[in-house]
DSSP file (Angstrom, degrees, kcal/mol; ACC not computed):
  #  RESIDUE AA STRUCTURE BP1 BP2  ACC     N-H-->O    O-->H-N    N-H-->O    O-->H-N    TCO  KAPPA ALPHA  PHI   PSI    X-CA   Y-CA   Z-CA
    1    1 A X              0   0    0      0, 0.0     2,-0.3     0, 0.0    22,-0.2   0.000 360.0 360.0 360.0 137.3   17.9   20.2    8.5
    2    2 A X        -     0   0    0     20,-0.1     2,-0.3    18,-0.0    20,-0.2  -0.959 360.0-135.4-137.3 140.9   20.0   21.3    5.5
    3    3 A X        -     0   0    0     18,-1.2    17,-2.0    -2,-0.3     2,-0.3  -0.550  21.5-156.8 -74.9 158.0   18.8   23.9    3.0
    4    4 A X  E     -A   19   0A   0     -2,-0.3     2,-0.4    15,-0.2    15,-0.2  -0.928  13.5-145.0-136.6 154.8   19.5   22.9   -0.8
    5    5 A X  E     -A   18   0A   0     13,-1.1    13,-4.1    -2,-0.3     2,-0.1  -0.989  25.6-137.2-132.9 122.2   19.8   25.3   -3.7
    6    6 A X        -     0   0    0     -2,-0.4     2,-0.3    11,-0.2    11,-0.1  -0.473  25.9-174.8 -85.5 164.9   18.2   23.3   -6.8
    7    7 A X        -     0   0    0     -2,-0.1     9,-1.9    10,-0.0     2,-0.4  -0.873  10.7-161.0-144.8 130.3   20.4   23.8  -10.0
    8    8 A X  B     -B   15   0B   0     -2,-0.3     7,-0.2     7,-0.2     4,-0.1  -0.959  11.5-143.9-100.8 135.4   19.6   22.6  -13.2
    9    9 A X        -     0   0    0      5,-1.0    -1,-0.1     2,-0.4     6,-0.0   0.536  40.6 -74.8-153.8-166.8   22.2   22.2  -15.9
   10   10 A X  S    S+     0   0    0      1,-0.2     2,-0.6     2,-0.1    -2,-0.0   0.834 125.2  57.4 -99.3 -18.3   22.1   22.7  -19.6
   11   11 A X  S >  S-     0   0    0      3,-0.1     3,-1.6     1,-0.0    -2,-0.4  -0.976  93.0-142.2 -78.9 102.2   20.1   19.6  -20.5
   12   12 A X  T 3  S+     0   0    0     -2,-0.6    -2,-0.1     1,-0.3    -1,-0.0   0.515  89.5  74.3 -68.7 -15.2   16.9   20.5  -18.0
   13   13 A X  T 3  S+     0   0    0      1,-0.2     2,-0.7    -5,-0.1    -1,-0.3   0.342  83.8  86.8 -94.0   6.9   16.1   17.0  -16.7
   14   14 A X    <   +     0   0    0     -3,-1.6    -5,-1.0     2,-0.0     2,-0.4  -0.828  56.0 161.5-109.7 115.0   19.3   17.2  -14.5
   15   15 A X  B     +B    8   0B   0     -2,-0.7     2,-0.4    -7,-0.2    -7,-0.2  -0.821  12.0 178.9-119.6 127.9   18.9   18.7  -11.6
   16   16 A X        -     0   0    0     -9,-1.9     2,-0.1    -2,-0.4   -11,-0.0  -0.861  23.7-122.9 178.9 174.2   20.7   18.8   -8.3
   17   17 A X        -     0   0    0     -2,-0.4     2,-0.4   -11,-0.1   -11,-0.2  -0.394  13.9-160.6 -89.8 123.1   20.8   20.0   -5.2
   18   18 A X  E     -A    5   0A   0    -13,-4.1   -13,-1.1    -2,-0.1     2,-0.3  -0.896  29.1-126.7 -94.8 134.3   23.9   22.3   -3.0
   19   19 A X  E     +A    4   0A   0     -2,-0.4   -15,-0.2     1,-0.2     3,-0.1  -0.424  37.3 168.0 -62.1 131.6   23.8   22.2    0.4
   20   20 A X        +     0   0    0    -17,-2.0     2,-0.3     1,-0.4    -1,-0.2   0.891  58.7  28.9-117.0 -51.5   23.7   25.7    1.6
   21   21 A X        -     0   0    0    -18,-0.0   -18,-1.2   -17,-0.0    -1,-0.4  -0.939  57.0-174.4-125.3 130.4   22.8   25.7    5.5
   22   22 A X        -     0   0    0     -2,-0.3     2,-0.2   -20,-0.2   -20,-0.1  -0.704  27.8-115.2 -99.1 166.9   23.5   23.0    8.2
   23   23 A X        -     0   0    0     -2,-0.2    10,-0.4   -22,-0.2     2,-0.4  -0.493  28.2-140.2-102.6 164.4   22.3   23.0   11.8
   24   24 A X        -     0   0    0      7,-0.2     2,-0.2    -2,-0.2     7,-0.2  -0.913   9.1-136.1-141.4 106.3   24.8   23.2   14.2
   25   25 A X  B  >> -C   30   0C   0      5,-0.5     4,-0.9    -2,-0.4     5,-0.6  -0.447  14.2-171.6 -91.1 156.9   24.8   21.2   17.3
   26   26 A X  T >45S+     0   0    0     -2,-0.2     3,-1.2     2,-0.2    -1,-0.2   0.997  80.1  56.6 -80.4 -51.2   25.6   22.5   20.7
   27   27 A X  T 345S+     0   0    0      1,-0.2    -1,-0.1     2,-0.1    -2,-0.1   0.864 126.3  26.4 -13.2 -78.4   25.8   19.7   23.1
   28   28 A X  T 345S-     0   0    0      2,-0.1    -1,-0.2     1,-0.1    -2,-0.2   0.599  97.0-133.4 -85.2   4.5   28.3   18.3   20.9
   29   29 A X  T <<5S+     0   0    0     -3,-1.2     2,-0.3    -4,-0.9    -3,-0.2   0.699  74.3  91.9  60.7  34.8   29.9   21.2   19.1
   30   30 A X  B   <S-C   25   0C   0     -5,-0.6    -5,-0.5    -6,-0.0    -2,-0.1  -0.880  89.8 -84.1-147.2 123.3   29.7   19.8   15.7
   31   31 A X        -     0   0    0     -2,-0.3    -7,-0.2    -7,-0.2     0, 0.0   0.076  36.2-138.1 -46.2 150.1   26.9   20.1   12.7
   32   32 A X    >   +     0   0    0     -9,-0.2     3,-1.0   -31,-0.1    -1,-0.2   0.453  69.5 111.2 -82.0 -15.2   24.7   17.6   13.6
   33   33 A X  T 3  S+     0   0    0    -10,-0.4     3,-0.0     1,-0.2   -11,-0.0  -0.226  86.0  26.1 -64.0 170.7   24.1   16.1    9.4
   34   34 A X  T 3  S+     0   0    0      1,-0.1     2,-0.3     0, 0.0    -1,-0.2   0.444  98.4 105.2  20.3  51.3   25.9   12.5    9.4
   35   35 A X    <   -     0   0    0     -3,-1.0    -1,-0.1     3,-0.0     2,-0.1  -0.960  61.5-123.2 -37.0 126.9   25.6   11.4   13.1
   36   36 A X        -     0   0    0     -2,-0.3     2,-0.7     1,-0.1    -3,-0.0  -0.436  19.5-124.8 -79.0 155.2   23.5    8.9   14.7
   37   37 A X        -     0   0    0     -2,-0.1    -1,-0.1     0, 0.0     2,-0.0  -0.851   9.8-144.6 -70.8  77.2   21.5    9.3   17.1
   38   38 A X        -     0   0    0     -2,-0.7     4,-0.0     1,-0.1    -2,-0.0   0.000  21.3-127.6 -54.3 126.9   21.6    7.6   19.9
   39   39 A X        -     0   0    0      1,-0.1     3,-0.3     2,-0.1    -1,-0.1  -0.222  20.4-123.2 -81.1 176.7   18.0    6.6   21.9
   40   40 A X  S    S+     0   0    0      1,-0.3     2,-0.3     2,-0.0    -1,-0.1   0.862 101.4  38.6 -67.7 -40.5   17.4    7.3   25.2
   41   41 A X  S    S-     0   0    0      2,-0.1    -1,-0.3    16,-0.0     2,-0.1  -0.952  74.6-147.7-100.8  85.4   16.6    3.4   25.9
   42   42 A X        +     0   0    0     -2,-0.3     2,-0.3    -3,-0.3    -4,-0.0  -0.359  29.2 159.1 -40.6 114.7   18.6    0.7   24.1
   43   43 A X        -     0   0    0     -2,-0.1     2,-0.4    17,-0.0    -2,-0.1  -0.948  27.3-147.7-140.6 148.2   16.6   -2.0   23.5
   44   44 A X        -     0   0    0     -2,-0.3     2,-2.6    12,-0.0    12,-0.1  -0.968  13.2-141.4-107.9 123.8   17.8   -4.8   20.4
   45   45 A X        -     0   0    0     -2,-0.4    10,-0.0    10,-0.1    -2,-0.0  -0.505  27.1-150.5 -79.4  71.7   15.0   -6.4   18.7
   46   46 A X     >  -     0   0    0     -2,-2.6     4,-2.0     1,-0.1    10,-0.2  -0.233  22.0-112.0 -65.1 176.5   16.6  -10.0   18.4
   47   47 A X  H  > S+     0   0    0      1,-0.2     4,-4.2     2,-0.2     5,-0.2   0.763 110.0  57.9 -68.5 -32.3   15.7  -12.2   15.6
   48   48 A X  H  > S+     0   0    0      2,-0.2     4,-2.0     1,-0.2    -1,-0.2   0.846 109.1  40.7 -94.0 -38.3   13.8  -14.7   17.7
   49   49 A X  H  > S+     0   0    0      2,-0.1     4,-3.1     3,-0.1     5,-0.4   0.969 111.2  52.9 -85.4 -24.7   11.3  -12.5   19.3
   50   50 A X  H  < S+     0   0    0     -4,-2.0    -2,-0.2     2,-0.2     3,-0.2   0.977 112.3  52.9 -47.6 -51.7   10.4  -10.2   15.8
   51   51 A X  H  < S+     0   0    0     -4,-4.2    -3,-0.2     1,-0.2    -2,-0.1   0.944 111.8  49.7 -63.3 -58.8    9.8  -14.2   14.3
   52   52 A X  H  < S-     0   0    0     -4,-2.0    -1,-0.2    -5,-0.2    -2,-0.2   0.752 123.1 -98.2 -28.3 -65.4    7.3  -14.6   17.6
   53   53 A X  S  < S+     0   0    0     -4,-3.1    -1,-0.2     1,-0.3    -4,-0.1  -0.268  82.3 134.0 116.7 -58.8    4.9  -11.3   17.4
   54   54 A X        -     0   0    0     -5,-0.4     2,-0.4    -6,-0.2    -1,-0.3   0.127  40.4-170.7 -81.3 144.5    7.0   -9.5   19.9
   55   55 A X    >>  -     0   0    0      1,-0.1     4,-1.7    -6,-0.1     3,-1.2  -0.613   6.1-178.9-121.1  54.7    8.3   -5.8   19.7
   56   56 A X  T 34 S+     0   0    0     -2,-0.4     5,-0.2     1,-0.2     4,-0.2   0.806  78.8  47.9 -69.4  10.2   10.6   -5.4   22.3
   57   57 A X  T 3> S+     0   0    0      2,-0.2     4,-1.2     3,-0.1    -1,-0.2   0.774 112.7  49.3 -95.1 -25.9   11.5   -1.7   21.7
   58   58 A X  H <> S+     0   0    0     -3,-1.2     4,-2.0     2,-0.1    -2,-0.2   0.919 112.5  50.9 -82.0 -52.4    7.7   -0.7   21.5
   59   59 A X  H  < S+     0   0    0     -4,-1.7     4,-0.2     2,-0.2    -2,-0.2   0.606 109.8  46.4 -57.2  -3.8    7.2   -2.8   24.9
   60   60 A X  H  > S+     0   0    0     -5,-0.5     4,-2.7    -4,-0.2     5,-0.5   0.667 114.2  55.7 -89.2 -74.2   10.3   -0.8   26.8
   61   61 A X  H  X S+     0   0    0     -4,-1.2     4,-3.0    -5,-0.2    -2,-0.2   0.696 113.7  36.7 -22.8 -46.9    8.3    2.3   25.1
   62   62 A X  H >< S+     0   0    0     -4,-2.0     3,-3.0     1,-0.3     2,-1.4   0.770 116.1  50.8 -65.5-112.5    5.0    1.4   26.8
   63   63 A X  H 3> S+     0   0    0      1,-0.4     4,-2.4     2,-0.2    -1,-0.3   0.335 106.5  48.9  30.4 -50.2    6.3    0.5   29.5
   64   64 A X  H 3X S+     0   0    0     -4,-2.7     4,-1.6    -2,-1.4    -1,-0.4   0.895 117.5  53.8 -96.6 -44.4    8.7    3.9   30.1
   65   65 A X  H << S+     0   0    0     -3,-3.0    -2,-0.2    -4,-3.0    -3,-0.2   0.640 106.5  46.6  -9.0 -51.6    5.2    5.6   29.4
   66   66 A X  H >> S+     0   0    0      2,-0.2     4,-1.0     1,-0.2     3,-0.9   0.867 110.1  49.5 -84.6 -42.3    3.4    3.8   31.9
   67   67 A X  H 3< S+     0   0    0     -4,-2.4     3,-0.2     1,-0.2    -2,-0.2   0.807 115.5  49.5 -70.0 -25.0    5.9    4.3   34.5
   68   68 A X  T 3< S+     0   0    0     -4,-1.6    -1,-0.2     1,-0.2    -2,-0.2   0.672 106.0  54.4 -83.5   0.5    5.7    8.4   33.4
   69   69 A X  T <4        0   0    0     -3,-0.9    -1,-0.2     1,-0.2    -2,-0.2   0.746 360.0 360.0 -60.5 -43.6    2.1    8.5   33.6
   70   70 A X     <        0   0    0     -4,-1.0    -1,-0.2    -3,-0.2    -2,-0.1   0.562 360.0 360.0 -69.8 360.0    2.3    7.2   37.1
């Protein structure tokens, strides 16, 4: 999450924004703005099942659900 401070300029319909506050993460010791995220579960959604009906990264989800339910 980054605060902005809105500015508008001398012509009023330009506006934009300075970043004033970033988050700062600890794990990695570094703000956390431009860095991916990595998930907990990899899963790649090849071409061949999305053209089928299939989801496999919503079936790993279920699935890693079911097994924390149990």
């Amino acid at each position: 999450m980054t605060a902005v401070w809105w500015e508008t300029q001398i012509d009023p319909t330009l506006i934009f924004g300075i970043p004033q506050v970033g988050n700062w993460g600890t794990a990695d010791q570094c703000y956390i703005e431009n860095h991916q995220i990595e998930p907990d579960i990899l899963v790649y959604n090849d071409p061949a099942s999305t053209l089928s009906g299939r989801d496999p990264q919503l079936e790993a989800a279920v699935t890693e659900m079911l097994n924390t339910i149990k």
